[in-house]
Structures are given as C-alpha cells and as structure tokens.
C-alpha positions, 0 to 999 in steps of 0.5 A, spaced: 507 555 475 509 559 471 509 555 464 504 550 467 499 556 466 502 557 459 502 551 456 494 549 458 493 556 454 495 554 448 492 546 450 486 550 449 488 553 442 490 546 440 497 549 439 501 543 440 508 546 436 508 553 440 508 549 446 513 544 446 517 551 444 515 553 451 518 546 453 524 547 451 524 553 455 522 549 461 528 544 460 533 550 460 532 554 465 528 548 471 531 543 475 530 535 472 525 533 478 521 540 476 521 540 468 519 533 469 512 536 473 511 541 466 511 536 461 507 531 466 503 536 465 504 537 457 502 531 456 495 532 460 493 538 457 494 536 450 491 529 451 498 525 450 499 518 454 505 519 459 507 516 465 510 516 473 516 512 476 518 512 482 524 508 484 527 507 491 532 503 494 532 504 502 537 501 509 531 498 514 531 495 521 526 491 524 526 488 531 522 483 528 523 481 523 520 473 522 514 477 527 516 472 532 513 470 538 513 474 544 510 469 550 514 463 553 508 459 553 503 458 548 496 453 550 494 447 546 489 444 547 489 447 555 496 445 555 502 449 555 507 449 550 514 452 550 516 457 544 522 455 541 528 460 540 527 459 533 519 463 533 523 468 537 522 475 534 530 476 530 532 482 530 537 485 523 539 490 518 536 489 511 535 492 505 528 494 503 527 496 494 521 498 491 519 500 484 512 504 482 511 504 475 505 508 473 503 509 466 497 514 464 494 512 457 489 517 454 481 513 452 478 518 448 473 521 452 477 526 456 480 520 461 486 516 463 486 510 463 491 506 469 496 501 468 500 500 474 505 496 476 508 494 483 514 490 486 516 490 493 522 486 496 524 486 503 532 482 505 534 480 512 540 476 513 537 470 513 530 468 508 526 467 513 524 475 514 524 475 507 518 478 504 516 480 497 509 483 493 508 485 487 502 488 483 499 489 476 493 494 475 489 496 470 484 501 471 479 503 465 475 509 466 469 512 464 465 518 461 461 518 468 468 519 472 468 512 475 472 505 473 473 498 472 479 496 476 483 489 475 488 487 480 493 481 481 498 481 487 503 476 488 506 475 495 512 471 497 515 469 503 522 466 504 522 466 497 516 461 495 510 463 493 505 464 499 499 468 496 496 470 490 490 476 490 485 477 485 481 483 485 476 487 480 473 493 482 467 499 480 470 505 483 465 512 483 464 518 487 459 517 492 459 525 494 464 531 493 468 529 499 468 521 498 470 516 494 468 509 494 470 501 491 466 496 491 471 490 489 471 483 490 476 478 492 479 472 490 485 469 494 490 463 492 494 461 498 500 455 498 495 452 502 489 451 500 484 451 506 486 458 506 483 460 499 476 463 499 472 469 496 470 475 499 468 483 497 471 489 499 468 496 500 474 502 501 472 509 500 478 514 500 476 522 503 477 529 501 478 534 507 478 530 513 481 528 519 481 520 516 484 519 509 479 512 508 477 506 510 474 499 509 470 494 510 471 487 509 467 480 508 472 472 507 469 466 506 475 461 505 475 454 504 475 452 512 470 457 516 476 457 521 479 462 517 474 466 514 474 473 517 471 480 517 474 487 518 474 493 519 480 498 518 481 506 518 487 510 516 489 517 517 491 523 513 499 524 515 499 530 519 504 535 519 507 539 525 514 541 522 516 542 515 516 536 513 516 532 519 509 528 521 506 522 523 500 518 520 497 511 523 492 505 521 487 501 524 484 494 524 480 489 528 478 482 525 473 477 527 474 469 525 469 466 523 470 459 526 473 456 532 480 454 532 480 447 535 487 447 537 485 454 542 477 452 543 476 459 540 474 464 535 480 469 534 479 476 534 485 481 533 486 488 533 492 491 529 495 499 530 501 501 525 504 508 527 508 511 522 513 518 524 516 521 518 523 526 519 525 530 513 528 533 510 535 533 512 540 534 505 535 531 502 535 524 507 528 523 510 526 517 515 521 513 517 520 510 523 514 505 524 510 501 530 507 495 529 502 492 533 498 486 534 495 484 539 490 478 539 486 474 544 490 467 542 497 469 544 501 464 538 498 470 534 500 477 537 506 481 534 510 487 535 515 490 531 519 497 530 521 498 523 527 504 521 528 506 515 532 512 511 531 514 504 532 519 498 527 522 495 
C-alpha cells in the first residue's frame, strides 16, 4: 500500500516527524480496520512497541456438547454395562466469546518480543458443556532469529479447574520452509494420577499443502495414562472467495493397560472445519469432530455451527 511504502522510506531516513505527518493523512482518508494496519506498520518501521487484539463474541451449536456416549453398552471387566440418559450426547444453543491480545515490544536487536494473552469460553444451557481456557505467553526473541517461549494455560470444566499446562520452548528455523519448537511440558490435573511431564516437537510449514505438525511424548503419574502422539493439520484451502475448508488429525498410543477394559487405548481423532464468507460481513464456520477409539466409553462425535463478525 501506498503509505506503508512511504512510511518505511522515511523509517530508513529516521524521519519519525514527517511520517506521522503521513499518519494523519492515512486516518482521514482509510477505513478504521485499514488505518489501523498502516500504523501497525509504523510502529514496526520505526522500531516502536505496538499491539494487536481481537475480540469475538459469536452464537455456536453443538450436538454434543457434554461429548456424551454414543453406545448403549459399554464393557467393564467383560460385562456390559448400560450408559445413562445423562452421558448421552446434549444437544444446545450456546454462546462461545474469545479475546486475543497480543502485544509486540521492541528488544533492541531489531526484534520483537511477544506477550500474549488468550481467554476463551464456551456457554451451554446447562454447566456441564461449559468450557474454559485461557492462555498467557512470553515469547523473547534473539539476534539469530530464534526464541525462548514461556506458556501457562488454564482449562476449566464446568466451572472448576481441570488442567493447568506449563510450557518453555526453543523455537528456530530448521530450513527456509520449516519452522520448529522443541518445548517440554508439564501438566497439572484435579486429578492428580493424570499429572506428568513430557516433551513436545512442533514445526510450522511455508509453501505446503500441510500447515504443521507434532510429535508427542507424556509420562504421568500412572503409566495408564502416559501416551504419545502424533498429529498433522492442513493449510485452509480456498475454492471460492472466501469460502474453504481445512482439517486436522491425530492418533494417540497409551502407554499402559486400563484395567477395567483389559487393554491399552489407542484413539485416532478427525476435525474438519468449513468456513463461508463473506456475506455482509457474516462468516460461519461449520466444524466435524470425531474420535473414534478401540475402547468405546471414549469415542465422540460432534457438530459444531458457528456465525461470526469479522
């Protein structure tokens, strides 16, 4: 864009005055989303912290929201056991609210380091679909383009703490297409037999079909629940204008026998997400979520509709 350019020639000349000057200009004459995008880039060109935010309060369905049990019976010890009317799956109207707020401060050696926070929260009818998460980040970046990554998320069912996961990370690129972290982990459940440690390696992609993917590896506290996974995500692909789709996929291995069912539990999980837009400025996303596992009492499937304003 036309003032971008500008802007990051007097950057180059250090005229910090005659460039705001061009800002003033931008503000008068662009639209507040597109004004806002030349002075993110202001802020950049001449080395100044700044930051982005993106707030979203959208209308969701879900037919499944409680990620009830499908089958009638399940089996315990060999014998089988009917599911209750209340772990069937609930269908309902809820309202779904995110907030990201990311802010970018200067560090003196031409890069930006990352604070970042995250809250997320999804209402049903009833608590018991209720979900919350949220997030705080610190990303501090060095000369040779990589970083140190800090992280602790928070995720809440029904209202009452269920996890809290720790993270630090060493990110760099491992080639002009590939990005990699190499983090480890440390996670907090209500109970505790679940808590445990383990690593994590994720790399993002440039020019690819995938988007990223991961490697898992979790010990907890009882070897029932130690796991490792592996899971891939695509790039979102675009037929028409703004309408696409893009899907993930993952596959988790348990370390040890769950007694009650006389095996280890393997589960492979699909989530595909379509996306329409934009329709006077509505977009929507329609997302298929499924688990399909070899010890039924842990299979899921779920529809998710959502409307949204960008």
């Amino acid at each position: 864009m036309y003032y971008s350019e500008l802007i990051n020639l007097l950057a180059k000349i250090e005229n910090d005055r005659q460039a705001k000057n061009i800002l003033q200009i931008a503000q008068n004459n662009l639209s507040r989303k597109d004004f806002f995008r030349i002075k993110r880039d202001y802020k950049k060109s001449f080395n100044k912290a700044y930051y982005v935010n993106n707030f979203r309060f959208t209308p969701i369905y879900s037919d499944n929201y409680n990620s009830g049990i499908d089958a009638e019976f399940i089996e315990v010890f060999n014998l089988p056991f009917k599911t209750s009317e209340n772990s069937k799956p609930k269908k309902g109207l809820g309202l779904k609210s995110s907030i990201q707020l990311s802010n970018f401060l200067p560090n003196g050696s031409g890069q930006w380091n990352k604070l970042n926070l995250s809250i997320t929260q999804t209402d049903y009818p009833s608590s018991t679909g209720d979900v919350g998460a949220y997030s705080l980040s610190y990303e501090n970046s060095l000369r040779d383009k990589s970083s140190i990554i800090y992280s602790i998320t928070n995720v809440r069912f029904k209202q009452q703490n269920f996890l809290t996961n720790y993270l630090i990370g060493y990110k760099f690129k491992y080639s002009q297409k590939i990005d990699l972290l190499l983090g480890l982990i440390k996670k907090n459940y209500v109970d505790d037999f679940q808590g445990g440690e383990g690593v994590k390696i994720s790399l993002r992609t440039k020019e690819s079909f995938l988007s990223g993917g991961f490697l898992e590896s979790y010990s907890a506290n009882t070897n029932t629940y130690s796991f490792d996974k592996i899971g891939l995500s695509s790039k979102r692909r675009i037929f028409y204008k703004r309408t696409g789709y893009d899907f993930s996929i993952e596959s988790s291995y348990y370390k040890g026998r769950f007694e009650a069912f006389g095996k280890k539990r393997n589960d492979q999980s699909l989530i595909l997400n379509f996306y329409i837009g934009d329709y006077f400025g509505f977009y929507s996303k329609l997302s298929f979520v499924k688990r399909k596992s070899n010890l039924d009492i842990f299979d899921t499937n779920n529809i998710n509709f959502e409307i949204y304003l960008n």
